[in-house]
C-alpha positions in Angstrom: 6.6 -22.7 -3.2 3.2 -23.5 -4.1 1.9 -21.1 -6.4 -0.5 -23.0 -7.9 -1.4 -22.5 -11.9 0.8 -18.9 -12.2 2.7 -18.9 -14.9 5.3 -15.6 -15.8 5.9 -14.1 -19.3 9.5 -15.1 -19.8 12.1 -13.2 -18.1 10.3 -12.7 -15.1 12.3 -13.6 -11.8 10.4 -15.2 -8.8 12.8 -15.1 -5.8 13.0 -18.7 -3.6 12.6 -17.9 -0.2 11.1 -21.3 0.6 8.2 -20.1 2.3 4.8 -22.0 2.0 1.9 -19.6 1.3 -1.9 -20.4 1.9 -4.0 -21.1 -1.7 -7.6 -21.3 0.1 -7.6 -17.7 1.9 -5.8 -14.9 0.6 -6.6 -13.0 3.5 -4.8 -15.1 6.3 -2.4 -13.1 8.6 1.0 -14.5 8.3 2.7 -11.6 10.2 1.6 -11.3 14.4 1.6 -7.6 15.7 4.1 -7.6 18.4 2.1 -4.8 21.0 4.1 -3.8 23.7 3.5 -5.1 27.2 2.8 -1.8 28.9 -0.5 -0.1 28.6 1.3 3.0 28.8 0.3 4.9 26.2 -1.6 2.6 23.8 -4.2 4.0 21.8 -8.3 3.4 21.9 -9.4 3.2 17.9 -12.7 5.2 18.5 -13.8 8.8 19.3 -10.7 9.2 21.7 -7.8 8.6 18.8 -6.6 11.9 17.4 -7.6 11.1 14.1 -6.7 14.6 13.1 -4.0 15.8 15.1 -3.3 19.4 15.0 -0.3 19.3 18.6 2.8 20.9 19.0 3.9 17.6 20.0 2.9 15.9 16.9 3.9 18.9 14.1 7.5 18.6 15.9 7.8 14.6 15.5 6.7 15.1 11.8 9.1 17.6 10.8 11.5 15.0 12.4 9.8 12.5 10.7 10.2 13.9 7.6 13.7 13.4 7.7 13.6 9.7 8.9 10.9 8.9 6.0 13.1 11.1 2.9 16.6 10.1 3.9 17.4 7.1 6.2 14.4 5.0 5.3 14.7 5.9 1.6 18.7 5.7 1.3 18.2 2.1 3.3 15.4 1.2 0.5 17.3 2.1 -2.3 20.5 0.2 -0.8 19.3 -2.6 0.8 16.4 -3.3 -1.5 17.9 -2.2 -4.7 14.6 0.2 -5.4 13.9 1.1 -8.9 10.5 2.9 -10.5 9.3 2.6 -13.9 6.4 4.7 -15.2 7.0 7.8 -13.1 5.9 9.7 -16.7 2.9 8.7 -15.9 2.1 10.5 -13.4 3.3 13.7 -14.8 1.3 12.9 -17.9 -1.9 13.0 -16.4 -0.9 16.1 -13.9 -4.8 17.0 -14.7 -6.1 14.1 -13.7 -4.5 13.5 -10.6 -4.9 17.3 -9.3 -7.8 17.0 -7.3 -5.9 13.7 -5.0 -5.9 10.2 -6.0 -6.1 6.3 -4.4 -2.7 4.5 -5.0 -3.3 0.7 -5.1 -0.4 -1.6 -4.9 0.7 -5.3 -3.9 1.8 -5.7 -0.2 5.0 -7.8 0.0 7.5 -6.2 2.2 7.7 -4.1 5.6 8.9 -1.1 3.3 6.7 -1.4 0.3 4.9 2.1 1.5 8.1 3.7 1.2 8.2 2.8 -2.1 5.3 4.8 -3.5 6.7 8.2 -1.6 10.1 7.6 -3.6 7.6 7.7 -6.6 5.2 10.0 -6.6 7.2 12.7 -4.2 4.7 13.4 -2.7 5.0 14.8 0.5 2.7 13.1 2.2 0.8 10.1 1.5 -2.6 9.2 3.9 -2.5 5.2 4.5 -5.6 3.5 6.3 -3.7 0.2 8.4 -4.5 -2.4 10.4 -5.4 -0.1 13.9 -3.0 -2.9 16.1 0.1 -1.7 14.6 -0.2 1.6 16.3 0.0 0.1 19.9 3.1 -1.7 18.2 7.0 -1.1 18.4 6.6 0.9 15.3 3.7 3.1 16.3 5.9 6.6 15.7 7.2 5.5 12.2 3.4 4.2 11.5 2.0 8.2 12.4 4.9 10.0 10.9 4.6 7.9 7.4 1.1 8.4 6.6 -1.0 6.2 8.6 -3.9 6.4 9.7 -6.1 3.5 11.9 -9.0 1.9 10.9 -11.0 2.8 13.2 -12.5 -0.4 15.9 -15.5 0.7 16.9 -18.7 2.7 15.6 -17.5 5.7 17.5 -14.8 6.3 15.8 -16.2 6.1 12.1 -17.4 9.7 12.4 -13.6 11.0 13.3 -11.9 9.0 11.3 -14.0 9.9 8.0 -13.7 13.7 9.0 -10.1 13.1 8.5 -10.3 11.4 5.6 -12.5 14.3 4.1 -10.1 17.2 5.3 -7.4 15.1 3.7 -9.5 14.8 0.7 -10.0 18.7 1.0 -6.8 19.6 0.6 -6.3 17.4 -2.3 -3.3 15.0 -0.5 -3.0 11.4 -2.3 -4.2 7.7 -0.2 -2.7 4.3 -0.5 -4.4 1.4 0.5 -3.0 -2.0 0.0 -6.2 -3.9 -1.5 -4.7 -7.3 -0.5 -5.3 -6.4 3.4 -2.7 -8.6 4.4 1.2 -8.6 3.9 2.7 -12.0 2.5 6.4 -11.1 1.9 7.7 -12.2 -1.3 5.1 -13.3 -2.6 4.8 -12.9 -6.4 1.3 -14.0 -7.7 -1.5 -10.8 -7.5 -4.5 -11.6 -4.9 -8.0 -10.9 -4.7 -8.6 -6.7 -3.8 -11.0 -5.6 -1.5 -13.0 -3.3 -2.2 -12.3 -0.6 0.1 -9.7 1.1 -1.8 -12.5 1.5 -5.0 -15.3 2.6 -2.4 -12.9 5.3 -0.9 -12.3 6.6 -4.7 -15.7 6.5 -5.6 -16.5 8.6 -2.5 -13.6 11.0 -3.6 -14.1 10.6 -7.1 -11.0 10.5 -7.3 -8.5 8.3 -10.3 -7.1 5.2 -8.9 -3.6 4.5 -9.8 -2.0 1.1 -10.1 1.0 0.2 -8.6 3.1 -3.3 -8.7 6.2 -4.5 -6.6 7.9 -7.0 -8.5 11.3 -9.1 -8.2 15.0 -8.4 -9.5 18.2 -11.2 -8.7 20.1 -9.9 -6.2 23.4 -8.8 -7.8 26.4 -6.8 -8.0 26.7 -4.0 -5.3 23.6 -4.6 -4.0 25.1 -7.9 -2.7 27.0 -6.0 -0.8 24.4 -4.4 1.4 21.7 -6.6 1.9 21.2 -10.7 2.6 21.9 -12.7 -0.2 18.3 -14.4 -0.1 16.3 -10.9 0.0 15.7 -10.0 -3.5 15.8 -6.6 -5.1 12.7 -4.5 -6.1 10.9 -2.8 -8.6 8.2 -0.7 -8.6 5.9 0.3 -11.8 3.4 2.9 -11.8 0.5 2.2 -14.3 -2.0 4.5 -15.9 -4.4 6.2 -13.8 -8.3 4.9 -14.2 -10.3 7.6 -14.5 -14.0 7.6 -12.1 -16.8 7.4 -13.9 -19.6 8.7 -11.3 -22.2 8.7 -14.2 -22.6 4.8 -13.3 -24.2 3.4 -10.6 -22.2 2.7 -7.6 -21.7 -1.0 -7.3 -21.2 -1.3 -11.4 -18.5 1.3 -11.0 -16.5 -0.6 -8.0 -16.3 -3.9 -10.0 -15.0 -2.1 -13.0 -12.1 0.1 -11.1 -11.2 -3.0 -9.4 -11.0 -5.5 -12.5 -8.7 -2.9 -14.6 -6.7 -2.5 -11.4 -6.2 -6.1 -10.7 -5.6 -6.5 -14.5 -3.4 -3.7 -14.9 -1.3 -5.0 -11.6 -0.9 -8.3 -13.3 0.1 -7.4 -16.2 2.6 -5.0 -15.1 4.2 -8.1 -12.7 4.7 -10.3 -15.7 2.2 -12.7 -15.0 0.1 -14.5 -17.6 -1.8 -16.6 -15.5 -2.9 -15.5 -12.1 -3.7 -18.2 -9.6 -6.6 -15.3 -7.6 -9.0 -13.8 -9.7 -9.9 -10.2 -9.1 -12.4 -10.0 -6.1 -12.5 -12.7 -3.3 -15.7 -15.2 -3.3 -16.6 -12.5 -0.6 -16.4 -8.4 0.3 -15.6 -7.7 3.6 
């Protein structure tokens, strides 16, 4: 694997899966979004998508959905994956803090990584800006019923999409965002965050809280219920940064985004980090 300068505190395990991962974008999409053939049913990202989505229809699918999320995906990420959390404490610690809602941040490495951040913070519902081509994908209904919510394609849409995220802000619920943009499975090293995540705080002034997926050998029991190749996971909660709105906008982005990538490199075990912090340029 070519990981360039990392380098691991000791102890720290780095699963092989023999994959080859770009070192000049940290961006590139390695995963295509399989969109089904029909048009039957595929959603326009603009003024037309129900950004808010008050149905019959759709309060029935989430109480359904609810289920799906809480018991089989979580039992099959606990079994499969091995899922453990550290620094749950944390959270409960600074109950104050986090009151008023707050942006999780976390690595994106696996197709159930979301999951992991429901198992812990409990919450009952986390708000998750994707990618808008999943939801004409084969896992549009688990996509709506987990948390997400599209980016919106067009300039039409901004307005409803942001109403949403306000009245979701309004009623104090939490947001992830996965600042890498792009899921690389596996992959260890912590690369360049956006800064959409920070801007969304800001806006919100809301704490950000960072979150790191690392790596466990596959052993024991849990040999028994997933591939021998996968590895297990981990998943550490870190202190929450407090906003400081009392500094201008900009200086305030580049600081929640420094201690968040520091914070989610230290907690993988890295030393040296081949990405620094913010890519050469913000999209």
């Amino acid at each position: 694997m070519n990981y360039g300068v990392l380098k691991n505190k000791p102890g720290v395990y780095v699963p092989e899966m023999g994959m080859d991962y770009p070192t000049d974008d940290p961006f590139k999409r390695l995963l295509e979004v399989e969109v089904e053939d029909s048009s039957k049913g595929r959603f326009q990202f603009d003024e037309t998508y129900p950004y808010l989505d008050n149905s019959l229809n759709y309060k029935l699918n989430d109480i359904f959905g609810c289920f799906v999320k809480w018991v089989l995906a979580s039992f099959w990420n606990r079994t499969h994956f091995g899922l453990q959390v550290k620094g749950r404490k944390k959270l409960k610690a600074n109950k104050k803090l986090l009151e008023n809602g707050a942006m999780l941040v976390c690595n994106h490495v696996y197709v159930f990584d979301a999951l992991c951040l429901y198992q812990a913070t409990h919450r009952f519902r986390i708000w998750i800006p994707m990618y808008p081509k999943h939801f004409n994908g084969k896992s549009v209904w688990f996509l709506r019923h987990m948390g997400g919510i599209p980016l919106p394609e067009s300039r039409s849409g901004v307005p409803k999409f942001n109403e949403a995220m306000d009245e979701h802000h309004r009623c104090k619920e939490w947001f992830l965002i996965f600042p890498e943009s792009v899921r690389w499975n596996w992959y260890q090293p912590i690369r360049p965050f956006r800064k959409g995540a920070f801007s969304f705080a800001y806006k919100y002034d809301i704490p950000v809280v960072p979150t790191v997926i690392s790596y466990r050998e596959r052993k024991g029991l849990y040999r028994l219920f997933g591939p021998k190749n996968l590895p297990c996971v981990t998943l550490t909660v870190g202190d929450p940064i407090p906003m400081d709105k009392t500094r201008h906008r900009k200086e305030e982005l580049d600081r929640l985004r420094n201690e968040a990538h520091q914070a989610v490199v230290q907690m993988a075990g890295i030393e040296v980090n081949p990405w620094p912090a913010a890519p050469e340029e913000d999209a």
